[in-house]
Structures are given as C-alpha cells and as structure tokens.
C-alpha positions in Angstrom: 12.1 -11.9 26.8 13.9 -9.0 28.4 15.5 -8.2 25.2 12.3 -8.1 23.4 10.8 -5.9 25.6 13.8 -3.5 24.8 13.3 -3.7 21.4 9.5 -3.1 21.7 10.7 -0.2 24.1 12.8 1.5 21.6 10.6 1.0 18.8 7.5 3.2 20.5 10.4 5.4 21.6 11.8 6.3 18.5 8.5 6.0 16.3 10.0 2.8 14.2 7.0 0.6 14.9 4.6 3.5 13.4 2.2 2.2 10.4 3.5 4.2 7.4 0.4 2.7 5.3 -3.3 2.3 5.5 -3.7 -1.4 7.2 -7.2 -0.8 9.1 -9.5 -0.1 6.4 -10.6 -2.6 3.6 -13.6 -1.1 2.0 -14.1 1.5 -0.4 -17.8 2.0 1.2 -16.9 2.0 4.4 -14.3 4.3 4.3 -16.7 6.8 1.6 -18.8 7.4 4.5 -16.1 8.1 7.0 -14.7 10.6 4.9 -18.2 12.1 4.2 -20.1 12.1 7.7 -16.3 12.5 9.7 -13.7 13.9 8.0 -15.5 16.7 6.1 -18.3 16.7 8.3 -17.9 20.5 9.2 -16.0 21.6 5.4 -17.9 20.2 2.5 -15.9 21.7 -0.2 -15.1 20.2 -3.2 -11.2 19.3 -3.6 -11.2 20.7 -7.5 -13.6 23.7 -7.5 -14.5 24.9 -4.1 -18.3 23.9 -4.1 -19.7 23.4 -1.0 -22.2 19.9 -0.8 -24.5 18.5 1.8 -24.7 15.0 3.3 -27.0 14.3 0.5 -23.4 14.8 -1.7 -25.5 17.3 -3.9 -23.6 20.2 -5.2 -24.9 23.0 -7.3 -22.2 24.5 -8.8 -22.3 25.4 -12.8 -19.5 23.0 -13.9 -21.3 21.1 -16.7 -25.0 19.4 -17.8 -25.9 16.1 -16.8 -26.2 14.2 -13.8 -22.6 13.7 -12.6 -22.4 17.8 -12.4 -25.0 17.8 -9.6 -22.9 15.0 -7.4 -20.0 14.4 -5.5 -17.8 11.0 -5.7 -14.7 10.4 -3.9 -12.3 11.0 -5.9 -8.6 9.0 -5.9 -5.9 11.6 -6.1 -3.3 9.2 -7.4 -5.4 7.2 -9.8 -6.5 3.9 -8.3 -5.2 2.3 -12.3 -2.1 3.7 -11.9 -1.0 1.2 -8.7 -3.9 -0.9 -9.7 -2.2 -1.9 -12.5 1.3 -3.4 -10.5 -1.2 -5.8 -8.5 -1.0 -9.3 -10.2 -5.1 -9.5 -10.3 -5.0 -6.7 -11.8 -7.1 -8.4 -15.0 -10.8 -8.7 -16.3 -12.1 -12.2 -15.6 -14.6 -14.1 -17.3 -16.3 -17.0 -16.4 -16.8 -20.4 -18.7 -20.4 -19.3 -19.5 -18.8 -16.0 -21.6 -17.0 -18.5 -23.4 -20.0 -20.4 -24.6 -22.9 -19.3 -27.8 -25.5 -17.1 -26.2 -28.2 -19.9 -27.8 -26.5 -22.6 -25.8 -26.1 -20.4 -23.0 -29.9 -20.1 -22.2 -30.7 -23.6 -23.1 -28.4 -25.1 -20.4 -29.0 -22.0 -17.9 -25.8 -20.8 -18.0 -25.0 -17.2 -16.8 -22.0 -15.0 -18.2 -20.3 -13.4 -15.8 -17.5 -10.9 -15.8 -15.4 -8.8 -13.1 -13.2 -5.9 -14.4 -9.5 -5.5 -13.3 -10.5 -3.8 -10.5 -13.2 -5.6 -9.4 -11.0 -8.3 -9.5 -8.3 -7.2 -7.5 -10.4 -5.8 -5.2 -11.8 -9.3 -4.7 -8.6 -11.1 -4.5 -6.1 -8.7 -3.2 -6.3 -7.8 0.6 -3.3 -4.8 -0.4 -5.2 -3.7 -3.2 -8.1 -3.1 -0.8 -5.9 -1.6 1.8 -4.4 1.2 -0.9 -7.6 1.9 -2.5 -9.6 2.4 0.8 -6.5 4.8 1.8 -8.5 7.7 3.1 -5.3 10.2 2.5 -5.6 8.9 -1.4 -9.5 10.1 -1.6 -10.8 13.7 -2.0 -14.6 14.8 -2.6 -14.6 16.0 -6.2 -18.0 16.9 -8.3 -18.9 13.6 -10.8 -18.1 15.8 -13.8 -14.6 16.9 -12.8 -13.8 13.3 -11.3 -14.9 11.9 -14.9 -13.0 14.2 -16.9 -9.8 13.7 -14.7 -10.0 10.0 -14.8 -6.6 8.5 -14.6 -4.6 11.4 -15.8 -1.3 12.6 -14.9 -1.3 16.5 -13.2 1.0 18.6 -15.0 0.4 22.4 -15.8 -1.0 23.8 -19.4 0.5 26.8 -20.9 -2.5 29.2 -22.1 -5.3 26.7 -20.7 -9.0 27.5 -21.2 -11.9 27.5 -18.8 -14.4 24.6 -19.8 -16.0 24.1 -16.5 -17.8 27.6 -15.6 -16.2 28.8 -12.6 -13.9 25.7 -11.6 -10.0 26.1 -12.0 -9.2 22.8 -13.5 -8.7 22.0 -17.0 -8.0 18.9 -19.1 -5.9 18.7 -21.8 -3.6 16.4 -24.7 -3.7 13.9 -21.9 -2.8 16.1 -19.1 -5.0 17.9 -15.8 -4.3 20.8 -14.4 -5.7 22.0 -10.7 -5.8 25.2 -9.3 -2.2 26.8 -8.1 -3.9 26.8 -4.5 -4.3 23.1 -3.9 -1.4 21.8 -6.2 0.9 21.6 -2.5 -1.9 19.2 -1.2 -2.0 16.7 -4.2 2.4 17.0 -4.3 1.8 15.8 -0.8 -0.7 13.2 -1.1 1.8 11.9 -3.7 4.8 11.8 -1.5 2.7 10.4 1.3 1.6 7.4 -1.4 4.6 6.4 -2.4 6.4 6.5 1.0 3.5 4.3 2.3 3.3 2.2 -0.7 6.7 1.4 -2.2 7.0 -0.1 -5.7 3.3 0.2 -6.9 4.2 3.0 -9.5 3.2 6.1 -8.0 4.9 8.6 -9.6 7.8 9.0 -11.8 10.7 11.0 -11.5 10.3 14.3 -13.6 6.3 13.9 -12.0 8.3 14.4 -8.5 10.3 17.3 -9.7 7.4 18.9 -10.2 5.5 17.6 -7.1 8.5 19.1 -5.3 8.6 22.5 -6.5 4.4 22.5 -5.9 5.2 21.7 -2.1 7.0 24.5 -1.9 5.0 27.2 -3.9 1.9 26.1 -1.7 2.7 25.6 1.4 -0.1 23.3 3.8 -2.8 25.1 5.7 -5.3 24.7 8.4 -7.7 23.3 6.5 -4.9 20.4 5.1 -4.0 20.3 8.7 -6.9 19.1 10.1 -7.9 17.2 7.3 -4.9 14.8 7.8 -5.2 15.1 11.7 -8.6 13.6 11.5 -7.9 10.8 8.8 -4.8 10.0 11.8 -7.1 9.6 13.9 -9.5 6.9 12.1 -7.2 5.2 9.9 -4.2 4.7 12.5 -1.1 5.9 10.3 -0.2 9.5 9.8 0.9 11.3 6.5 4.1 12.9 7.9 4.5 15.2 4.9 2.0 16.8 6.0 2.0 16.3 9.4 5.5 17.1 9.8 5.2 20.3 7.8 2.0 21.0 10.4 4.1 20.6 13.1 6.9 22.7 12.3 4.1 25.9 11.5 2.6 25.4 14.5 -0.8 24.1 13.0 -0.8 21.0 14.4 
C-alpha cells in the first residue's frame, strides 16, 4: 500500500497520470452546446471567415446562397471520416427488412432501417464517441464553408480564387486552403489529435511537415489561449501544444 501511494505520489508530481485525451464527454450534442453557450460565449467568430454569430448560431456574412450560408455548425478540424474510418464499426448497417421486396415489406409490417458508418460507430463505439465529442477537434464554422470543406485535406493553392465573398478559404482539386492567420491553430489541433489519439490516422507525414512549418509562421494568441484554457477546464485534459506554447509567452 505504501508503495502505491508513492507511485500515485509521483505520478501527480510529475504530470504522468494527466489525461492526454478527451474521456469525459460522449455526446456530440452535449458538447455542441458547451462549446456554443461556454467556450465562445464572449467571441462568436467563425473559425474560417471571421463572422461574428449569436446564440441563435445565425451569421450574416456574404459567403454563398442557401440556407447553410446563414448558419453555424461545429465544424471537426480533423475530419471525423478520417479516424472514423480506423474504428471497426465504422460501416453502414442495414437491417433484414432492407433485404426484403418493398411489396412484401408492407404486407408483413416490416420497416427498413439503416445507420450510416458513423451513426454506427457512434452507436457501438464508446472511443469513437469520446474522439468525435473532442471539444479541441470542433470549431464554429458557417454551414456553407463546413460543406465545402467536408473531409478534405488542408494544404495551400498556388494562384487560388476567392469563391466565398469576403472569406479567405478556398477549395480546390481535392484540397482546402484557410487563411495564413489561423493555419498555426489547425497545425496545433492536429498535433494535439494525434498525440491524444495514437493510431487512428490523423495525419500523415509530408501533412506534418507542413503542419510544422504552419506552427511556426503563426504563432498562438490570446484568443487560442483562452480558447484551449477554457475547453481544459470542462473537458479535463489539456492540449499542451498549445498550452505549452501559452505558457512559455506568458498568455497563459
């Protein structure tokens, strides 16, 4: 017993027993509103294009037509399909009924139901839920924007035009490009996921060359700063890529 209680010593001492990943939070939803009503309760901005939004997540900023330009969504940095996809339930299902003629299907009262890869990992997988609900992962980003993104990979576009009004950000041959001045946040949010998550495909290696040289041409801020102080402070675990570099600039 004594000897545990070294161990258990040491461990707060050095920092060893510290959660590296998200293990509080299980639901999308639940954690949505967190980041809306706590998080960026005083700095509604969108991650992408700078538009401010209320609690109502309506944003008027000219990006686009259509209803998803009006809106914010939470928005998964490194694409939830991207580590979805290394989680065993990570298929569609389909129950008998699908299998069965639509004629029979209504005479015997049969209903066809079916859950998309996600859906079904998200049902079955208590570490899926944990990673997708990881509130360092999720950033407020107009509908439009989030759309077009989808499950790209970031990279930078020589001689890029502007299709979304005032918004930095353009998509194209399979590749999205953010503004220069928040490119050190996502190269962070990256690290942060793959420290926290090992083996669920993150990022490759010429994807952290690049991260790496974004770190260091944008440095974190205040705003980053507090954003990561206050997700600390619900979900439990820190980001110490960010927090570290907070730390050391005196922002923290």
């Amino acid at each position: 017993m004594k000897k545990l209680c070294v161990i258990a010593a040491l461990l707060v001492f050095c920092g060893c027993g510290e959660k590296k990943s998200n293990t509080r939070y299980e639901s999308f939803n639940e954690v949505k509103e967190i980041l809306l009503n706590e998080i960026y309760r005083d700095s509604r901005v969108t991650f992408y294009c700078g538009c401010s939004f209320g609690k109502n997540k309506k944003v008027r900023c000219n990006v686009g037509k259509g209803q998803r330009a009006t809106v914010v969504e939470w928005e998964h940095v490194v694409p939830a399909s991207r580590f979805g996809k290394t989680f065993d339930d990570w298929e569609k299902q389909e129950s008998f009924g699908c299998r069965l003629h639509p004629i029979l299907r209504a005479i015997l009262f049969i209903d066809c139901d079916t859950r998309s890869a996600r859906e079904n990992a998200r049902s079955m997988s208590k570490k899926y839920r944990f990673m997708e609900s990881d509130m360092y992962n999720l950033v407020p980003a107009i509908g439009l924007i989030n759309q077009k993104r989808s499950d790209l990979a970031y990279g930078e576009i020589p001689g890029e035009k502007r299709v979304f009004g005032n918004c930095d950000f353009e998509v194209s041959k399979g590749i999205a490009e953010p503004a220069e001045h928040i490119r050190g946040d996502i190269a962070r949010t990256y690290f942060y996921m793959d420290a926290a998550y090992p083996g669920r495909n993150v990022m490759s290696e010429k994807e952290r060359k690049m991260f790496q040289q974004w770190d260091q041409a944008d440095p974190v801020d205040r705003r980053e700063c507090e954003r990561c102080r206050r997700i600390e402070h619900f979900q439990g675990n820190p980001n110490v890529f960010v927090k570290d570099a907070c730390i050391k600039s005196r922002m923290w």
